[in-house]
C-alpha positions in Angstrom: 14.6 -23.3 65.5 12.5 -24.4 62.8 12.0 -28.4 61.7 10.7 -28.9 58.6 9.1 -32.2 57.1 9.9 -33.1 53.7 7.6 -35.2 51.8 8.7 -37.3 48.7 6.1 -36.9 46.2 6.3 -39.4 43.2 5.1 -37.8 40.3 5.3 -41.4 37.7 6.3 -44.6 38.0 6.5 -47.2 35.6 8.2 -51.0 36.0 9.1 -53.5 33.3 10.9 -56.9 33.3 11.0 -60.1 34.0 9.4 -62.5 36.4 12.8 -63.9 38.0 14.4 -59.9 37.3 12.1 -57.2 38.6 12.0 -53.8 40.5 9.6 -52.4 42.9 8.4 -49.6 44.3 11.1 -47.1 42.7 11.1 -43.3 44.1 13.2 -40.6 44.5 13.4 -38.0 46.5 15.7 -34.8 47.3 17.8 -35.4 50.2 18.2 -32.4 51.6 21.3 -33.4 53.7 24.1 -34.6 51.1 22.8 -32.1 48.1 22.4 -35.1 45.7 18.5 -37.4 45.1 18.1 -40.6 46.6 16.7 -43.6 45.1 15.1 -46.1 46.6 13.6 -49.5 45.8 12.7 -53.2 45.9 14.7 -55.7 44.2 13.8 -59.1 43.6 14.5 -62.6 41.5 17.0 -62.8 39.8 20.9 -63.4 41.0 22.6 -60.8 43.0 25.0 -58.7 42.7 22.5 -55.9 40.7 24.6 -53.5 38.5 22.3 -50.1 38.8 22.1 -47.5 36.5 20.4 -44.3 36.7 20.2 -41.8 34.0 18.8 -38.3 34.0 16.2 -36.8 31.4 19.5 -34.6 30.6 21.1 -38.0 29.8 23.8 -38.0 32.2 23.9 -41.3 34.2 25.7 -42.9 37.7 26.0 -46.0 38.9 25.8 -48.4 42.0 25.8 -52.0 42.7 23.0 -54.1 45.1 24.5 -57.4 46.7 21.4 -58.3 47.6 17.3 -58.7 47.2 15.0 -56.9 49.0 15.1 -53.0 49.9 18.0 -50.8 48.5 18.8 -47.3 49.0 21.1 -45.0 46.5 22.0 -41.4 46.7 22.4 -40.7 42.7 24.9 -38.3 41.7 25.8 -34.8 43.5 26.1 -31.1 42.7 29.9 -31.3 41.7 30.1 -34.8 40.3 26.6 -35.2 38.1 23.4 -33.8 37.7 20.5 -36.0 37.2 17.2 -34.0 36.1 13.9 -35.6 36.7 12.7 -38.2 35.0 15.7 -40.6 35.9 15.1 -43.6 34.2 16.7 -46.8 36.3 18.2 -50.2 34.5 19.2 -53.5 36.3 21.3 -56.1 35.4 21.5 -58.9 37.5 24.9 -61.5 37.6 23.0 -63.7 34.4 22.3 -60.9 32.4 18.5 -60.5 33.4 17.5 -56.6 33.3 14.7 -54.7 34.5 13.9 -51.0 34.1 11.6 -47.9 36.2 11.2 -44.8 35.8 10.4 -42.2 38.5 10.2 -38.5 38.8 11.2 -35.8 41.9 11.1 -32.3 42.8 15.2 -31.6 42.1 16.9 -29.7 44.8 20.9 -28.3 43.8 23.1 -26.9 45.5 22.7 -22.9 45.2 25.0 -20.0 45.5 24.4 -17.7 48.6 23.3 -14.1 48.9 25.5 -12.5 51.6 26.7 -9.0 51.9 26.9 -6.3 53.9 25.2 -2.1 54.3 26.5 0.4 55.7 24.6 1.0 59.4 25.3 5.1 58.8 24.3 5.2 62.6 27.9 4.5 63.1 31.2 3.2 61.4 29.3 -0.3 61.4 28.0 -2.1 58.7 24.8 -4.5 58.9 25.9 -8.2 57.7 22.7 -10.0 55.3 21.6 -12.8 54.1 18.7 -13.4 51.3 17.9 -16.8 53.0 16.5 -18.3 49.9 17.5 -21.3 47.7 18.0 -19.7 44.0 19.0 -22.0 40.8 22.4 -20.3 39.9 21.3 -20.1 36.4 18.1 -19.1 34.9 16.5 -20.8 32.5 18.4 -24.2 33.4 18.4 -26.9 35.6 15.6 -26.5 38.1 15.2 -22.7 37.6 11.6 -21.5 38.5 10.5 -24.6 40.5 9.9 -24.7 44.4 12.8 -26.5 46.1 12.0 -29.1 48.7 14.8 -28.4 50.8 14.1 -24.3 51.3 12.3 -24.6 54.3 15.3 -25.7 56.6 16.9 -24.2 59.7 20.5 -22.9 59.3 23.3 -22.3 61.4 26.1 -19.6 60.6 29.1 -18.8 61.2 31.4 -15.7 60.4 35.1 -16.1 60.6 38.3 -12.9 60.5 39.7 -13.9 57.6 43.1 -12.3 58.8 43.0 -14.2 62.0 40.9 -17.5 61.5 38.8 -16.9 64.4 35.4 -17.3 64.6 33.6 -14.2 65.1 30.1 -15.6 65.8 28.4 -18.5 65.1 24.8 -20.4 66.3 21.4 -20.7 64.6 19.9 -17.7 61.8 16.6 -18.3 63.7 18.3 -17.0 67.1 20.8 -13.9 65.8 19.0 -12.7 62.7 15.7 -10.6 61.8 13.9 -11.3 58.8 12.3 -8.7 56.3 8.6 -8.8 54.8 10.9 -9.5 51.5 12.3 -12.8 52.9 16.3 -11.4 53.3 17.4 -11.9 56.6 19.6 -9.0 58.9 22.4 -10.3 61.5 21.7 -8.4 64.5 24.8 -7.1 65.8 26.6 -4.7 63.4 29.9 -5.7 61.9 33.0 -3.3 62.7 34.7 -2.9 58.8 37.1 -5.8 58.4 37.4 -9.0 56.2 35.0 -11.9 56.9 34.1 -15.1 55.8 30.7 -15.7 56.2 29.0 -19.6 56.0 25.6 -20.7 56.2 24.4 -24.3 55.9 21.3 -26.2 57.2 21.4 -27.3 60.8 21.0 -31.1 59.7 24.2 -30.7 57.6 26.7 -33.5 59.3 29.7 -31.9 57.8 29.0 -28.3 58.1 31.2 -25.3 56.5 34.8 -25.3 55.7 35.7 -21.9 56.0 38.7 -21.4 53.5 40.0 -18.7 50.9 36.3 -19.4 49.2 34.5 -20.1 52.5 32.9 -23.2 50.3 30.3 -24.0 52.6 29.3 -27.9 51.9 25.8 -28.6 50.3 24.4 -24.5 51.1 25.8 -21.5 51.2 28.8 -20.1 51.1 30.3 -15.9 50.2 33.6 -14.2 50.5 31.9 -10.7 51.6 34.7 -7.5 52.0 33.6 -4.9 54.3 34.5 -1.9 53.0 32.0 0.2 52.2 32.1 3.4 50.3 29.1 5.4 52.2 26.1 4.8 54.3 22.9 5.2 53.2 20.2 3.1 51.2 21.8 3.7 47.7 19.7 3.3 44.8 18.3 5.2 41.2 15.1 6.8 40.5 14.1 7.6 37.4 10.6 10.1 36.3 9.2 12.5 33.8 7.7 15.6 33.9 4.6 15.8 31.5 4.9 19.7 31.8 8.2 19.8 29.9 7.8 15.8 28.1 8.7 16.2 24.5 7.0 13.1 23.4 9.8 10.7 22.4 10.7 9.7 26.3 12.9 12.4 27.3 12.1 16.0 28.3 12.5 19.8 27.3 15.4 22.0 29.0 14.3 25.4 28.5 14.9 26.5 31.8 18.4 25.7 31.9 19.2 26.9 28.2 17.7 30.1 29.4 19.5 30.3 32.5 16.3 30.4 34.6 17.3 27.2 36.8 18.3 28.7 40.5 21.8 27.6 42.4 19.5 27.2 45.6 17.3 24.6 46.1 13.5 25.8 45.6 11.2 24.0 47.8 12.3 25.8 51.2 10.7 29.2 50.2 7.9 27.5 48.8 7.0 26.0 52.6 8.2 22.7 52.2 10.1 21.5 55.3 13.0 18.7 54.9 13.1 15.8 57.2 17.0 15.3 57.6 18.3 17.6 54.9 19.2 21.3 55.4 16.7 24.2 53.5 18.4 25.9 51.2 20.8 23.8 49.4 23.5 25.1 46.4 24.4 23.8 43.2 27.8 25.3 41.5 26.8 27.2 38.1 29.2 24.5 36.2 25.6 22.0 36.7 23.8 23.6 34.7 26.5 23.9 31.9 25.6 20.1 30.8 23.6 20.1 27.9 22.3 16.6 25.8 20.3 14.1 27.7 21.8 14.7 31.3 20.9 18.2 31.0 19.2 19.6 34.3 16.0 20.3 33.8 14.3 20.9 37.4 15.0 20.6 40.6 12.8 17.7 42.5 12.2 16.3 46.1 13.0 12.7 46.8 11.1 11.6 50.0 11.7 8.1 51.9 8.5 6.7 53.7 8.4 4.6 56.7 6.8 1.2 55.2 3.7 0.6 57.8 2.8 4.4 57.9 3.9 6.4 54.8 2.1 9.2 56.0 5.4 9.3 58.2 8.5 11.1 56.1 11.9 9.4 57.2 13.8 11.4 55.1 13.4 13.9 52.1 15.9 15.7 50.5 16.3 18.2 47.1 17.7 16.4 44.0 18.0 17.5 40.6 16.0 16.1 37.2 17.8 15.1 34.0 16.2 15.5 30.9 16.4 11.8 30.7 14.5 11.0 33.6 17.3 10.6 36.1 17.0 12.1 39.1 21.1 13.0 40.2 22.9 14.6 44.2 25.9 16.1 43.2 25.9 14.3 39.9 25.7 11.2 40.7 22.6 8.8 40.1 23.5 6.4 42.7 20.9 7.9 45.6 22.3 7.7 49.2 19.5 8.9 52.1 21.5 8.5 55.1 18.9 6.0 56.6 19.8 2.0 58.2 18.7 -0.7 55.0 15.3 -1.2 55.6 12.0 -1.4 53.8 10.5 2.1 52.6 7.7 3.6 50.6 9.5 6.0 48.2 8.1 9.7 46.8 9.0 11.9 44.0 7.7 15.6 44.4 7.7 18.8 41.9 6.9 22.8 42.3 4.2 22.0 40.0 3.3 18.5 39.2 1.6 16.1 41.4 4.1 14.0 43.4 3.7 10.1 43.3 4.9 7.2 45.5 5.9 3.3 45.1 2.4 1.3 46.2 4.4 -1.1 48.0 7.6 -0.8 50.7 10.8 -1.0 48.7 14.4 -2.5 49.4 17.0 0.2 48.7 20.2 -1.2 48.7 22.0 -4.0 47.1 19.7 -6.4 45.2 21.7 -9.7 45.5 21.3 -12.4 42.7 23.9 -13.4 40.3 24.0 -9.9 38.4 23.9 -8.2 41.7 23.0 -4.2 41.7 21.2 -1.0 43.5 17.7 -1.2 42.9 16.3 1.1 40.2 12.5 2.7 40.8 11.6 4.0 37.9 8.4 5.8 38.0 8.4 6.6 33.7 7.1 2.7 33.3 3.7 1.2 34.5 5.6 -1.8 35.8 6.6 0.4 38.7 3.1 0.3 40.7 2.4 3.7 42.4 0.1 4.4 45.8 -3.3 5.1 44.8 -5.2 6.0 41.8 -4.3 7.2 38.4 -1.5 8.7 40.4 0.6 9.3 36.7 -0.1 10.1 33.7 -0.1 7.8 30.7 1.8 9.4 27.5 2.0 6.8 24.7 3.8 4.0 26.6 5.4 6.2 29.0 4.0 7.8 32.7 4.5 11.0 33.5 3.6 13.4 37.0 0.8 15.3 36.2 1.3 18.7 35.8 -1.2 22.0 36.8 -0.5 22.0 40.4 0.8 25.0 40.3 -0.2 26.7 44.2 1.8 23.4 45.5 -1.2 22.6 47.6 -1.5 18.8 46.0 -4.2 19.8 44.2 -4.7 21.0 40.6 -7.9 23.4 40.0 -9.5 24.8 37.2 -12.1 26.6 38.8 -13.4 27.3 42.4 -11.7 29.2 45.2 -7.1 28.6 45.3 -7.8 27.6 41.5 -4.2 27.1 39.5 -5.7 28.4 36.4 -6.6 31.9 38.5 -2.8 32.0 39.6 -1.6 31.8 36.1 -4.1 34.8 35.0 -2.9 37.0 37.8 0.6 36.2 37.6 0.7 37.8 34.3 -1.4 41.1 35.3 -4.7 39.3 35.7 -6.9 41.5 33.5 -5.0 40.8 30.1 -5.4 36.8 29.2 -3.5 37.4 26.1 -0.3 39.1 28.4 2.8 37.0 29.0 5.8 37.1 31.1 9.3 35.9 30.8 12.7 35.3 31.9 11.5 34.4 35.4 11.6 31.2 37.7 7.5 30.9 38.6 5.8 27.7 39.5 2.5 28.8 37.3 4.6 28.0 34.2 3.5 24.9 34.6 5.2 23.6 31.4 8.2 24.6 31.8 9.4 26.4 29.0 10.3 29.8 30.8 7.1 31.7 29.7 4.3 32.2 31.3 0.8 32.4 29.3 -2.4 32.2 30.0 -3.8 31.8 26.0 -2.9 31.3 22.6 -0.4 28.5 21.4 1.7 26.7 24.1 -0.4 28.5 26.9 -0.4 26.9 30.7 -4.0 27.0 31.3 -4.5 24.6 28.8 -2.7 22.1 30.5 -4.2 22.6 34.0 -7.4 22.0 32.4 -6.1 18.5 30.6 -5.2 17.7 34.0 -8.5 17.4 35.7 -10.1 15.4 32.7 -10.8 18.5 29.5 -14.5 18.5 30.2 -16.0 19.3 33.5 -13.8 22.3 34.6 -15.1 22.4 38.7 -13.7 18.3 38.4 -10.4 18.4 40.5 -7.5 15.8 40.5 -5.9 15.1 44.2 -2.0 14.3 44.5 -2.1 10.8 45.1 0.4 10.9 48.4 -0.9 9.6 52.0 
């Protein structure tokens, strides 16, 4: 169980009045246990009863009434009733008529929504139960949004209820019955048979606790109404990259093997030596894939690798997916990703017959991002805001990234010259004494831009680009797949 100090910092305070009429010694601070700031003060002169009134820099105002001089205490305003944002001036009137008036600032603390909801635990028919354990303004740009909150370091007790029966399920302290994550979201650690829940979380210092009703409104914290029903297991989420190979320039990318029909039904990367983690070589597609044309056209077929987070030399899972001309990478047509693996933190990869593969630079949550437009995370590896493991691991096309293409012995490395060179396997693919020869109509990994010919010169040719790959200039200089 964790205790946590909080320290009432005033940021400004002014007093003004009269001699027989004054106020002293005016803060406020956020107290953390009734969700609404307290005042406190010293009044003196002047004839009791004080009429107090506070009013918030957002100009709405409450009210209280001191019967006496000396020390007073006020909580001003709460979440459902008003809102007072710092500054809040304070005015008192005193039974004659005499006023007096302070100013003082806080660190504002409102009550926030919750972050509860549950993942599919594919080990079994279970589902794990979360929590992102952090205080979030429920509307951006407003209110507090974007400033620390005094009251988010507190300990918190939980309790889930059967919303068919009424009974509590479990209940006792976060601290005791839940893991947390490098990414601050806390795990519950038994897994939840499917069912209905309430779920209620609220500081231990709470004195009323949660009310667990059709909203499971959980006073001053957090409160969800969660239905366990999920639709799979797995880590679900979207990944999004380019191919420079077949990039066209204007974000998207070229087709060529799928308009001429040189796209195989069977995954390719299990006669090329690759071993799956989890998935089974050798994979189909039905013909009527590849029938799509427009910007969901296949072009490629790609690996998707999940990474354990501490060593992500470690391959949790892998598995053959197929690339849109748009960027998204799809499993049976859909873009929602689903590796069968327990929500977790992982390092994600995105591999090609004949580009260098890439991979996020830090661990990545999978599943359902909570927050008030709640969603599966997207990685998408076509934007420099996505940073990737190591360096220069993409390449930069006007303002989009690309996998760089040339590798095309699938070794992680792309060669122009030198022993297991990619430029040597183009040559000799296409007869290896001719550089003017070409060859067509086939599925090769040394047409290394994808356009279903094979050429070693002239316009278009695939050297060309193995030798942009490793810098245009110093052809022994070599560029190394950027994967632990």
């Amino acid at each position: 169980m964790r205790t946590v100090l909080l320290i009432a910092i005033v940021l400004a305070t002014q007093v003004v009045g009269w001699a027989q009429c004054q106020i002293q010694n005016f803060q406020i601070a956020a107290d953390c246990a009734n969700d609404a700031p307290e005042a406190s003060m010293s009044l003196t002169g002047g004839v009791p009863p004080y009429q107090l009134t506070f009013t918030g820099s957002n100009g709405i105002s409450a009210f209280d009434q001191s019967a006496q001089d000396g020390f007073f205490t006020s909580p001003i305003g709460d979440f459902w009733l008003t809102i007072l944002l710092s500054p809040v001036q304070l005015t008192v009137t005193d039974a004659n008529g005499c006023t007096a008036s302070a100013s003082a600032s806080y660190q504002e603390h409102l009550l926030a929504l919750p972050d509860v909801w549950f993942e599919r635990d594919c080990a079994s028919t279970m589902s794990r139960l979360f929590w992102s354990g952090t205080y979030t303004h429920p509307v951006p740009g407003t209110l507090a949004d974007g400033q620390p909150d005094p009251c988010s370091g507190a300990s918190y007790d939980y309790e889930i209820v059967d919303s068919q029966t009424w009974n509590t399920v479990a209940s006792g302290a976060v601290a005791d019955d839940w893991s947390q994550f490098p990414n601050g979201f806390w795990q519950y650690s038994t897994p939840m048979p499917n069912g209905f829940y309430y779920v209620s979380i609220h500081p231990t210092f709470n004195p009323i606790g949660c009310q667990n009703g059709p909203f499971a409104f959980c006073y001053r914290e957090k409160g969800a109404v969660t239905d366990l029903t999920p639709a799979g297991c797995g880590q679900a989420f979207q990944l999004k990259v380019l191919l420079a190979g077949p990039y066209n320039g204007a974000s998207d990318m070229f087709d060529e093997l799928r308009v001429n029909g040189l796209v195989p039904l069977t995954e390719p990367y299990s006669a090329l030596g690759y071993s799956y983690v989890g998935s089974s070589p050798g994979q189909t597609i039905p013909a009527s894939v590849l029938a799509t044309s427009g910007s969901n056209a296949i072009v490629d077929w790609v690996v998707v690798e999940l990474r354990d987070k501490a060593t992500p030399n470690n391959v949790l899972h892998s598995m053959p997916a197929l690339l849109q001309r748009d960027g998204d990478v799809v499993v049976n047509g859909s873009t929602l990703l689903r590796p069968p693996l327990g929500p977790d933190l992982y390092q994600v990869a995105i591999r090609h017959r004949n580009h260098l593969g890439a991979m996020t630079a830090n661990a990545q949550w999978l599943g359902i991002t909570p927050g008030l437009f709640s969603g599966y995370t997207i990685l998408d590896f076509r934007t420099a805001a996505l940073p990737t493991h190591g360096t220069d691991a993409r390449r930069a096309i006007g303002s989009w990234m690309c996998l760089w293409p040339g590798d095309a012995t699938f070794d992680g490395v792309v060669k122009y010259a030198g022993a297991n060179n990619d430029r040597d396997a183009i040559l000799q693919v296409i007869g290896g004494s001719v550089p003017t020869a070409t060859i067509s109509g086939q599925y090769l990994p040394e047409d290394i831009n994808l356009d279903g010919v094979v050429k070693y010169a002239g316009a278009n040719n695939d050297r060309d680009v193995v030798l942009q790959t490793i810098g245009g200039v110093v052809p022994t200089a070599t560029r190394l797949q950027q994967l632990p």
